[in-house]
BALOBA-1460 file (C-alpha; in Angstrom, 3 decimals):
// residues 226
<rec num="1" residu="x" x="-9.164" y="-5.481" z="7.330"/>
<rec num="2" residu="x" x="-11.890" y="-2.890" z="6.798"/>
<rec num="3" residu="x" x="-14.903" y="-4.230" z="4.595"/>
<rec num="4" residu="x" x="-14.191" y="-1.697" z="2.147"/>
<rec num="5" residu="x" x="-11.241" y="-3.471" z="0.778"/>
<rec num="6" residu="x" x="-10.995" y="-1.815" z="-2.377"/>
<rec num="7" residu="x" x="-10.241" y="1.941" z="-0.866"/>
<rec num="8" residu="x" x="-7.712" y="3.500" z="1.159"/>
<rec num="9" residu="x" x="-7.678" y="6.539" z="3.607"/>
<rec num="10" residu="x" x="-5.060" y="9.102" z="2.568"/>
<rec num="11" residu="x" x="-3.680" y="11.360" z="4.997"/>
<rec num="12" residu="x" x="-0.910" y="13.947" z="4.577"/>
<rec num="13" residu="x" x="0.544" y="14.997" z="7.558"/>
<rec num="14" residu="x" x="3.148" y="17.882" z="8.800"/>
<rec num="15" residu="x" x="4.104" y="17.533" z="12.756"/>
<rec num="16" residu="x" x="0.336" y="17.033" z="13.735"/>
<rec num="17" residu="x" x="1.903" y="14.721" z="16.477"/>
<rec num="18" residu="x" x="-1.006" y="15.960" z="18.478"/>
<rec num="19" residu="x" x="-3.586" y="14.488" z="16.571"/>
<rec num="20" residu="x" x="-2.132" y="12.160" z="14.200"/>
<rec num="21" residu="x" x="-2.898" y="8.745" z="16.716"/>
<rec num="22" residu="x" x="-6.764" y="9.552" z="17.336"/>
<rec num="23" residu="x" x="-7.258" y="10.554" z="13.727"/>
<rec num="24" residu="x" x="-5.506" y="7.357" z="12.654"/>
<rec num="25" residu="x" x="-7.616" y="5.026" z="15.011"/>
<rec num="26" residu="x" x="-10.992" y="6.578" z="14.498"/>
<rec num="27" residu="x" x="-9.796" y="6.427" z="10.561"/>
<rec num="28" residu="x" x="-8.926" y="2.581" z="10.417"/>
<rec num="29" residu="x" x="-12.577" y="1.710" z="12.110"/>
<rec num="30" residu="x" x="-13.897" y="2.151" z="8.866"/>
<rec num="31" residu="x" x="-10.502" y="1.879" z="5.767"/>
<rec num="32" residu="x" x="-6.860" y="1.055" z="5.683"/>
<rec num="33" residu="x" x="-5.103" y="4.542" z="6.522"/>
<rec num="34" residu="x" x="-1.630" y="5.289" z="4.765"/>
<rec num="35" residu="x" x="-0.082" y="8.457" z="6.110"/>
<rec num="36" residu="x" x="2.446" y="10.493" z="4.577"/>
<rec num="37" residu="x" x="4.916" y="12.237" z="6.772"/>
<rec num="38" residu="x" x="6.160" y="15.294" z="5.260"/>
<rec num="39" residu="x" x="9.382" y="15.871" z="7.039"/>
<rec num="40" residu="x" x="7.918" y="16.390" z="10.591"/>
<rec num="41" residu="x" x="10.550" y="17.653" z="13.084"/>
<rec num="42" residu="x" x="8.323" y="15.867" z="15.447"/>
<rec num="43" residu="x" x="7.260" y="12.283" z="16.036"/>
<rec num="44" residu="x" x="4.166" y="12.221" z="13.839"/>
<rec num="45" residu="x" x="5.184" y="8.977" z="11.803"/>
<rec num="46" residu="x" x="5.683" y="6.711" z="15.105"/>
<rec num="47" residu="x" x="2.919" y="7.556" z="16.284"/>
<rec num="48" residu="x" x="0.713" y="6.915" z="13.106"/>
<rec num="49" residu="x" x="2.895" y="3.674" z="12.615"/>
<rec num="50" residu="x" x="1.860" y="2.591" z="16.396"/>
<rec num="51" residu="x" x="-1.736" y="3.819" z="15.828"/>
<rec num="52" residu="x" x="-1.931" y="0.968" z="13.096"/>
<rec num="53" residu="x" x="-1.618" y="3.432" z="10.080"/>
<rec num="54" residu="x" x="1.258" y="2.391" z="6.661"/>
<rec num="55" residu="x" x="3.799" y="5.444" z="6.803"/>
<rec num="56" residu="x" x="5.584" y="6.964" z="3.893"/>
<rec num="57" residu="x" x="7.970" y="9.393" z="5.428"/>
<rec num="58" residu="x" x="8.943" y="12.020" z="2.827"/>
<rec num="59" residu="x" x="12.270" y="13.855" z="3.317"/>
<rec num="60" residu="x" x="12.856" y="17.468" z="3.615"/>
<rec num="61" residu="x" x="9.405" y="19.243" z="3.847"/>
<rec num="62" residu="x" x="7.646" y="19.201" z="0.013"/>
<rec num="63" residu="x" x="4.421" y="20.593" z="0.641"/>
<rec num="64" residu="x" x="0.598" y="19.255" z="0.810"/>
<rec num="65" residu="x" x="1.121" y="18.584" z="-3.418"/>
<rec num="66" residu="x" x="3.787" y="16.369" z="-3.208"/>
<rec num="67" residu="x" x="2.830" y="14.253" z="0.204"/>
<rec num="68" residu="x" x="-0.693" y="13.517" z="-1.563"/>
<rec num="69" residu="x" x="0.808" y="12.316" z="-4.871"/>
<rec num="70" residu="x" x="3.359" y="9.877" z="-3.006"/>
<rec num="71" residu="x" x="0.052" y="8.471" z="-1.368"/>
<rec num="72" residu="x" x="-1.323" y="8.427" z="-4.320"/>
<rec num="73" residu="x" x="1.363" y="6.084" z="-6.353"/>
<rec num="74" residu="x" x="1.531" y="3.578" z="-3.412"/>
<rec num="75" residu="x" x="-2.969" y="3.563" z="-3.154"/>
<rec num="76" residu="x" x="-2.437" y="2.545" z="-7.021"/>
<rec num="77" residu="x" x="0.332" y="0.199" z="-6.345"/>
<rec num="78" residu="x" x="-2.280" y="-1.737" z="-3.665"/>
<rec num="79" residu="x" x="-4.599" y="-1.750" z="-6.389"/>
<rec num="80" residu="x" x="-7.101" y="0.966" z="-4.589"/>
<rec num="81" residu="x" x="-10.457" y="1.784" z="-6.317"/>
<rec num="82" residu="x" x="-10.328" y="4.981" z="-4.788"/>
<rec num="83" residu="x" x="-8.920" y="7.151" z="-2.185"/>
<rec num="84" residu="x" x="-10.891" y="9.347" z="0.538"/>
<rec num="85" residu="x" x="-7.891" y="12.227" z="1.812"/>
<rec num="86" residu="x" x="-8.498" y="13.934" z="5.276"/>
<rec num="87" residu="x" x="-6.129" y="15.929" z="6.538"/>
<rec num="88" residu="x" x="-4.230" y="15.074" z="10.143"/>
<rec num="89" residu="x" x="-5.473" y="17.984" z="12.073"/>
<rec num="90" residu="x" x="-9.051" y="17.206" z="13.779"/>
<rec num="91" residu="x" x="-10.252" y="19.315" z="11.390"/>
<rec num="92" residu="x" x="-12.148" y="16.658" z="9.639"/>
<rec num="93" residu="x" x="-14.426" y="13.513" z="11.274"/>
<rec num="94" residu="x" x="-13.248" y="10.183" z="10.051"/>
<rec num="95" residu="x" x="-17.027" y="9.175" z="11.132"/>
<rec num="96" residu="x" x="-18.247" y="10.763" z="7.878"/>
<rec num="97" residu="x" x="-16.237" y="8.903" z="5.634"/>
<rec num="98" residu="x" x="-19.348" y="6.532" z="5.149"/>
<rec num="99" residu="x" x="-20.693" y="9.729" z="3.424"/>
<rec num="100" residu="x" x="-18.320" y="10.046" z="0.410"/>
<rec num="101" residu="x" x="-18.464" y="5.987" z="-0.016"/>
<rec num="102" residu="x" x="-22.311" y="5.662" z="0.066"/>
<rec num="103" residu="x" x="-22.409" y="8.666" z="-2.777"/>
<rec num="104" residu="x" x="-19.728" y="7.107" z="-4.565"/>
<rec num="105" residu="x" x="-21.643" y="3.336" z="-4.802"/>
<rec num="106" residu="x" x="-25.040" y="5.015" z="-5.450"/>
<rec num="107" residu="x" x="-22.882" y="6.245" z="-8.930"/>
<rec num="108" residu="x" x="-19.858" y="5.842" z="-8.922"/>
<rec num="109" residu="x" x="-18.213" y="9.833" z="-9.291"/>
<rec num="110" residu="x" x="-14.668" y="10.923" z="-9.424"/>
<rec num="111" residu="x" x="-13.922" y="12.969" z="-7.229"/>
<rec num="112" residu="x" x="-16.049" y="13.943" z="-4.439"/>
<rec num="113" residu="x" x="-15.363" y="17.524" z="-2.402"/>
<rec num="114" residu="x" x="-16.537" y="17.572" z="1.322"/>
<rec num="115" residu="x" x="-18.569" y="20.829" z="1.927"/>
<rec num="116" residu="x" x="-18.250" y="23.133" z="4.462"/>
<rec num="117" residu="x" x="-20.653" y="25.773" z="6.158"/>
<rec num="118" residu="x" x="-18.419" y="28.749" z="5.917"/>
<rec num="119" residu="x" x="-20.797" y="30.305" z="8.530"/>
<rec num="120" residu="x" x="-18.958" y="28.320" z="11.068"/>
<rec num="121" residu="x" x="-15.748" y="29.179" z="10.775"/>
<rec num="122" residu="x" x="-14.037" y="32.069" z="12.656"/>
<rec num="123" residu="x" x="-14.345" y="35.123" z="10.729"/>
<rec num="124" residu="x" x="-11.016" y="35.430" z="9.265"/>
<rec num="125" residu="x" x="-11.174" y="31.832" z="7.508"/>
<rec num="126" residu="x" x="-14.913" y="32.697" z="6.555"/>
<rec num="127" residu="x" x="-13.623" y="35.982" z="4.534"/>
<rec num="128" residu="x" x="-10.777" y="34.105" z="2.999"/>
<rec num="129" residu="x" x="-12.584" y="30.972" z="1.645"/>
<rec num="130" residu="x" x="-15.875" y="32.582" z="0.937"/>
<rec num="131" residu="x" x="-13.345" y="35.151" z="-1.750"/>
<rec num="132" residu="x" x="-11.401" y="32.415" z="-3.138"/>
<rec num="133" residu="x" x="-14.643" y="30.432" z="-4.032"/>
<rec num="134" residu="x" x="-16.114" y="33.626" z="-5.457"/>
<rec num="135" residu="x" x="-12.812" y="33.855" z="-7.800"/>
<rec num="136" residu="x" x="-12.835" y="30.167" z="-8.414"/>
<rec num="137" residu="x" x="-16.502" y="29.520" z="-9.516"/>
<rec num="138" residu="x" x="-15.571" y="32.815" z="-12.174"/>
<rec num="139" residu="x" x="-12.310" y="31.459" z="-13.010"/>
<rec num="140" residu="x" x="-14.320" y="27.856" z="-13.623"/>
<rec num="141" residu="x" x="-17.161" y="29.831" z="-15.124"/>
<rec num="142" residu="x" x="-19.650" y="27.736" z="-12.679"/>
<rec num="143" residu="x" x="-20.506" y="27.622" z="-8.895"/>
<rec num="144" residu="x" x="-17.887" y="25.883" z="-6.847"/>
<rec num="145" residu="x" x="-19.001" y="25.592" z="-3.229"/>
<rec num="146" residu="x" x="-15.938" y="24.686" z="-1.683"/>
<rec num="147" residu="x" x="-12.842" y="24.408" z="-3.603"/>
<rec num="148" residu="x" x="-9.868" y="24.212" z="-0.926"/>
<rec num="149" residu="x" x="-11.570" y="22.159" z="1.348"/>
<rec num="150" residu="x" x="-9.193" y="18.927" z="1.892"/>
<rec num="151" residu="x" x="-12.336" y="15.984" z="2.487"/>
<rec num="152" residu="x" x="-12.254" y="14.126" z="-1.088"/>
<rec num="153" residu="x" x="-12.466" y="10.987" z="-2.602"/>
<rec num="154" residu="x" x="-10.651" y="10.755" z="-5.386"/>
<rec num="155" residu="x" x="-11.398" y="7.706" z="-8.028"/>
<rec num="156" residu="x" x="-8.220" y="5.514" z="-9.621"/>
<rec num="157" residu="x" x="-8.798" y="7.244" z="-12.960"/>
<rec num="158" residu="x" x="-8.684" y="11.093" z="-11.561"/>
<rec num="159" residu="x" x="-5.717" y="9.647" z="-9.579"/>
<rec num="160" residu="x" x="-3.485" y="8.558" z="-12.689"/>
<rec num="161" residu="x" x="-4.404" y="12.363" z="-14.002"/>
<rec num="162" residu="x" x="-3.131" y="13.710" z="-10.991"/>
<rec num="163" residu="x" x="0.050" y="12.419" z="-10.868"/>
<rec num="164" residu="x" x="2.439" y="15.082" z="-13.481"/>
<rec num="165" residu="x" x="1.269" y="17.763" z="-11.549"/>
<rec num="166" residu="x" x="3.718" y="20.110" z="-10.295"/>
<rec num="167" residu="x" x="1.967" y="21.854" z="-8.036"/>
<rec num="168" residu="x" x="3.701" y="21.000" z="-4.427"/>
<rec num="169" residu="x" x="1.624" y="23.073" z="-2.027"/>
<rec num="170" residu="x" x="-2.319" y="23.335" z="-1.313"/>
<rec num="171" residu="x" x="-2.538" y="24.459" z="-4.466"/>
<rec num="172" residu="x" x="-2.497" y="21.095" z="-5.804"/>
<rec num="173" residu="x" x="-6.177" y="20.973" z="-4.617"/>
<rec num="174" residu="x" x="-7.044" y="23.577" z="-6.669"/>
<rec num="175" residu="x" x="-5.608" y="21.879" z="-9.358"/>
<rec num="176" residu="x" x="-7.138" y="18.312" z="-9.235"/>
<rec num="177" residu="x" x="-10.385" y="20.325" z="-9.496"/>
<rec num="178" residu="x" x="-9.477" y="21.979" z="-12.541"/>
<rec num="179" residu="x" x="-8.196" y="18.782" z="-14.045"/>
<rec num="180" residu="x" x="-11.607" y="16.923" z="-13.240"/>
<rec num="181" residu="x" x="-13.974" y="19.569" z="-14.930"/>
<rec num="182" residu="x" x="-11.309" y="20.454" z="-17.917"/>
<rec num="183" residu="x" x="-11.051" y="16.061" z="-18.452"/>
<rec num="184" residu="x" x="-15.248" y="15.658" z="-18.219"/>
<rec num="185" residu="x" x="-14.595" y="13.606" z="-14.925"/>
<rec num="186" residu="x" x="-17.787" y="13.672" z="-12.904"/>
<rec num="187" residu="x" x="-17.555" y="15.567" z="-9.930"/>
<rec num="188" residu="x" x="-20.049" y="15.275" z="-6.680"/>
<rec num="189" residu="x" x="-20.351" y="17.047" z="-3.386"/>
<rec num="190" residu="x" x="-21.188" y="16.011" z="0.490"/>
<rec num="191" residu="x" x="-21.396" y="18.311" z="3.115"/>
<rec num="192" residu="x" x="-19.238" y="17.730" z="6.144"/>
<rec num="193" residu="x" x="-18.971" y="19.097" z="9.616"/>
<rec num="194" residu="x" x="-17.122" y="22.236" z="10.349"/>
<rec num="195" residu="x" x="-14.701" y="21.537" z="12.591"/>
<rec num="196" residu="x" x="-12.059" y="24.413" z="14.154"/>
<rec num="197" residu="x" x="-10.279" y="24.496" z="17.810"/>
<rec num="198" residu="x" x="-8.125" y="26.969" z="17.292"/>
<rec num="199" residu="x" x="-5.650" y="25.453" z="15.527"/>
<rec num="200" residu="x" x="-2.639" y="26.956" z="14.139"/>
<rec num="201" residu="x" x="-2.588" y="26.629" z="10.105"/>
<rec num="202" residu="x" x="0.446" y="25.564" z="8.504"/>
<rec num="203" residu="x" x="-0.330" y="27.543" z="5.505"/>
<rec num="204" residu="x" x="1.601" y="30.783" z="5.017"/>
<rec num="205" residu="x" x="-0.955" y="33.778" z="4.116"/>
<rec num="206" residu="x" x="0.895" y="35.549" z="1.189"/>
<rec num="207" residu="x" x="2.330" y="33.197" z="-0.661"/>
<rec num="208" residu="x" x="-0.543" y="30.844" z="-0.145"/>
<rec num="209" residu="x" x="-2.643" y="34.128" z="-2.057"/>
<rec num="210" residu="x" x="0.139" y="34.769" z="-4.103"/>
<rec num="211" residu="x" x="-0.066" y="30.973" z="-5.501"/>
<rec num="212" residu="x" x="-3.707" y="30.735" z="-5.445"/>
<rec num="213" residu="x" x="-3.746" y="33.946" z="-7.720"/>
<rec num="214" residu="x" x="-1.838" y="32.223" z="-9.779"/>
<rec num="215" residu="x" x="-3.656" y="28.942" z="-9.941"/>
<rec num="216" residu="x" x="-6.830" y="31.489" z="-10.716"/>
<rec num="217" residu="x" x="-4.814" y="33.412" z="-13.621"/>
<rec num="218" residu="x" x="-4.392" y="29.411" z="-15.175"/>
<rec num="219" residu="x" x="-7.402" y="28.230" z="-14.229"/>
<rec num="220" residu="x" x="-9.830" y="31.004" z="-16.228"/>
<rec num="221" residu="x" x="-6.941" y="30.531" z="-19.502"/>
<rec num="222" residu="x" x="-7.818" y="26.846" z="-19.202"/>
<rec num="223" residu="x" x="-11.479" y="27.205" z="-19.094"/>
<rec num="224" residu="x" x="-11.267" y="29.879" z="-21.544"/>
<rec num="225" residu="x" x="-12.727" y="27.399" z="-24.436"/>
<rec num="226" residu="x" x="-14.902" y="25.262" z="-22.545"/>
């Protein structure tokens, strides 16, 4: 049992069968890991069983959204303090886990985003995330330095917020940050390693910026009176 007893990894994870063990064993050095396995075709959920992690294997495909909230009821139903998500495809180091906790025990925060260096990624995920921050920080009416990056701890009380959202893709991410800022939850940042090997994404371009357009259309109403 990991020494931080009162928090939980969460990882959603969509046929990453090619990652899912290593990311589970370097994960469970430092926290219990419960994965959720959103109707892989593959065998992502044996292997993250046999790699030590709790599996929750969700039935057809629901999206990022939906895996993360099902994690989410059964890391309140353990009694978790808090949860730190990472998502299942290398793209994040378990080894900087340490960083979220440390900030969150100096003073204790709600939910704390992993920052990127957008100079590191490959040009067309640079473009894309360095224009939906710019919309997001104006639709938020403040700076938002990363706001799709998937590296968070997320405390019990943001959690129980979180879970009558509808959103069911990444947008959901998008959404808890909203939900923080609009609620007066305290909000913190760490930065994190870049990571990209030239991995496919699972996201799908135009409806991913169809949906985030929409989240930003919401998003600026909601903030409108703030």
């Amino acid at each position: 049992m990991s020494q931080h007893d009162k928090f939980m990894a969460v990882i959603p994870a969509y046929n990453e069968a090619k990652h899912i063990a290593q990311i589970v064993e370097q994960t469970r050095q430092i926290l219990p890991v419960l994965v959720i396995d959103d109707g892989s075709t593959d065998n992502t959920a044996e292997l993250a069983e046999a790699a030590g992690a709790e599996v929750i294997r969700l039935s057809p495909n629901r999206g990022k959204g939906a895996a993360m909230r099902a994690g989410f009821s059964r890391a309140l139903e353990l009694g978790c303090e808090a949860v730190i998500t990472l998502d299942a495809d290398g793209q994040h180091n378990p080894r900087e886990i340490d960083r979220f906790l440390e900030v969150y025990k100096a003073q204790p925060v709600d939910l704390i985003i992993g920052k990127r260096d957008f100079s590191k990624m490959p040009l067309s995920r640079r473009l894309a995330n360095t224009a939906g921050r710019w919309l997001f920080s104006w639709a938020m009416k403040r700076p938002i330095p990363d706001n799709q990056s998937g590296y968070r701890l997320i405390s019990r009380a943001l959690i129980k917020e979180l879970l009558d959202s509808t959103e069911q893709g990444f947008e959901f991410e998008v959404e808890m940050l909203v939900i923080c800022l609009k609620e007066h939850f305290k909000l913190d940042w760490v930065k994190i390693s870049t990571v990209y090997a030239g991995e496919s994404s699972h996201i799908h371009p135009l409806a991913h910026a169809r949906n985030f357009l929409r989240m930003i259309r919401i998003t600026r109403q909601k903030m409108k009176h703030t």
